[in-house]
N, C-alpha and C positions, 0 to 999 in steps of 0.2 A: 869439247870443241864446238858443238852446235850450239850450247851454252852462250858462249863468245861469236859465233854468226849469227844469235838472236839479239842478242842485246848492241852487235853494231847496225843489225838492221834497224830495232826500235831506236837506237840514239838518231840514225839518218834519218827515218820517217816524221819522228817529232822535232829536229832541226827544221829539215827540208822549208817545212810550209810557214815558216818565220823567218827565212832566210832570204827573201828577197830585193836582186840589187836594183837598184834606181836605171830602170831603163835605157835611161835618156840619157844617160850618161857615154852609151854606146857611139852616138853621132856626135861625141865632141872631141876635138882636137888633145891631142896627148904634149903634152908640157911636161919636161926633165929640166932639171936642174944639178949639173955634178961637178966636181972638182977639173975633172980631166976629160972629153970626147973626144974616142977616137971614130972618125967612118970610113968605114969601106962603101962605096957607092955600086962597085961592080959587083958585090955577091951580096948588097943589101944588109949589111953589118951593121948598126950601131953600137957604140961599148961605152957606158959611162962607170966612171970612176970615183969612188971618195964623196961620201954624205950623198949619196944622190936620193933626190925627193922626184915621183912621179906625180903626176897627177891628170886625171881626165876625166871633169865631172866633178864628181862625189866621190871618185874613185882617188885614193890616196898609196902610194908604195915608197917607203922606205927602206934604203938598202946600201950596202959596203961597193955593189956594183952591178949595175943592170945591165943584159945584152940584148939590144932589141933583134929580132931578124924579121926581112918582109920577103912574104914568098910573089910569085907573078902576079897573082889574083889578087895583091894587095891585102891579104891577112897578116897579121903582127903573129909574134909570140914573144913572151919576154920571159926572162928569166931573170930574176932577183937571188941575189948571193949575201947572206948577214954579215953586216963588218964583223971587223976583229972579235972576238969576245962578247959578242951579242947576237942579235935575231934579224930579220929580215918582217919587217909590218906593214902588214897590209888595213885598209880601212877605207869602207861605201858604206852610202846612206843607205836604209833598205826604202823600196819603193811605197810612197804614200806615206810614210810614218818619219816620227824624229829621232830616229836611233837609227844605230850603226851596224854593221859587221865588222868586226875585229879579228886579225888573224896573224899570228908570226911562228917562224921557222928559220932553219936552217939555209932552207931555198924554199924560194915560192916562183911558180912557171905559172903562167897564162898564157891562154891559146883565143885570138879573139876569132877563128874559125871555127871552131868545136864550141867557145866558150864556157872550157874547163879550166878551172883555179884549181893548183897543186901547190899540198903546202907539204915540205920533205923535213925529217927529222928533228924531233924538240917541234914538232909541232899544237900548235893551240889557234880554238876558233871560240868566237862568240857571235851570237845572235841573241841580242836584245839581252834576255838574263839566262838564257840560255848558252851552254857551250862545252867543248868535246877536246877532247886532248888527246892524243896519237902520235905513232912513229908517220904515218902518213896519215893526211886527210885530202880527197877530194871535191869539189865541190861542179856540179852541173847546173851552168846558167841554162841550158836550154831545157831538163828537166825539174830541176830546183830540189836537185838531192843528191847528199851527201855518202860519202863513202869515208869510212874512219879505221882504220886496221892500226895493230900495234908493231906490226913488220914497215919493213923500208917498202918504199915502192908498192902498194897494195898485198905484200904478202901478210898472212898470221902466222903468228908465232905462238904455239901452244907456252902457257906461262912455264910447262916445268923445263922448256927448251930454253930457255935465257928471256925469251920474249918479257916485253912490258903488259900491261893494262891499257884499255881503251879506257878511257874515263869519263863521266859525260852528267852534267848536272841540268835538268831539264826542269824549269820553273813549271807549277800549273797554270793555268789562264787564270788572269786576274789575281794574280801571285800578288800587286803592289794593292789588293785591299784591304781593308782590316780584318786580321783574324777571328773567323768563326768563335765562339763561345765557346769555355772546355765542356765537354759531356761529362755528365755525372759517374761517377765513378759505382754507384749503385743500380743493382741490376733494376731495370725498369717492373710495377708492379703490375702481374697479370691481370690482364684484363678481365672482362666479368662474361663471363657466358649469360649469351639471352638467350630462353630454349625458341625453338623455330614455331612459329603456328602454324 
């Protein structure tokens, strides 16, 4: 068991710091696109329905149905549901560079007050060549680190209990340069002793 809380803490620590989303993205206007809205104006409901594409920024969300709510201080949260037979994807630029974050599940919640991304079962993330597979992953915009467990809802599940696997393929830096040389398969010859004056 500490096995599996070490190794989700190193998948989160070596995501984390490559996982950053495009700022700017924060102060731009939110665009849906869906089959069907419905609004509730008086408890701050929005419901979209069938292909709905999100977008705000660089921030991309597709989903079978999003529900937005706005609390009084004017913070969102949205909650994405995967159509029929598939996933729910999410996808941001990360900040300063030309690649993406990649992410889909079952349900994915965002919280633009806390600015926590929640991706819920059959979940998968990527950062850059980097990425982590889970019954849950979390993700914190305001500390830029991840939380990845094999239970629902941030629990573990010890594997011989039914639980899955955390999975997590983490590239080394400069992973896209040419591979090193093979080392010689023979032991290197000692060296020579020089006696000391």
């Amino acid at each position: 068991m500490k096995n599996l809380h070490l190794i989700t803490l190193l998948c989160a620590c070596q995501i984390a710091g490559s996982a950053l989303a495009e700022k700017a993205d924060r102060s731009k206007p939110i665009n849906l696109e869906a089959d069907k809205v419905t609004v509730d104006d008086r408890n701050k409901v929005h419901t979209y329905e069938g292909n709905v594409v999100l977008t705000q920024g660089t921030m991309i969300i597709r989903a079978g149905r999003i529900v937005i709510t706005q609390d009084l201080e004017g913070y969102q949260k949205g909650v994405a549901y995967a159509p029929q037979g598939g996933l729910a994807k999410f996808r941001q630029k990360r900040e300063g560079r030309d690649d993406y974050v990649d992410g889909e599940a079952e349900r994915i919640e965002q919280d633009t007050r806390t600015e926590l991304t929640k991706f819920f079962n059959k979940a998968w993330v990527r950062s850059g060549q980097d990425e982590v597979r889970g019954e849950y992953i979390q993700y914190n915009g305001v500390t830029e680190n991840y939380v990845v467990t094999n239970g629902p809802n941030n629990t573990v599940l010890p594997g011989q209990q039914g639980g899955g696997r955390v999975r997590a393929v983490i590239m080394p830096k400069g992973a896209g340069a040419a591979p090193a040389p093979a080392a010689d398969a023979r032991p290197a010859a000692p060296a020579a002793a020089t006696p000391a004056k």
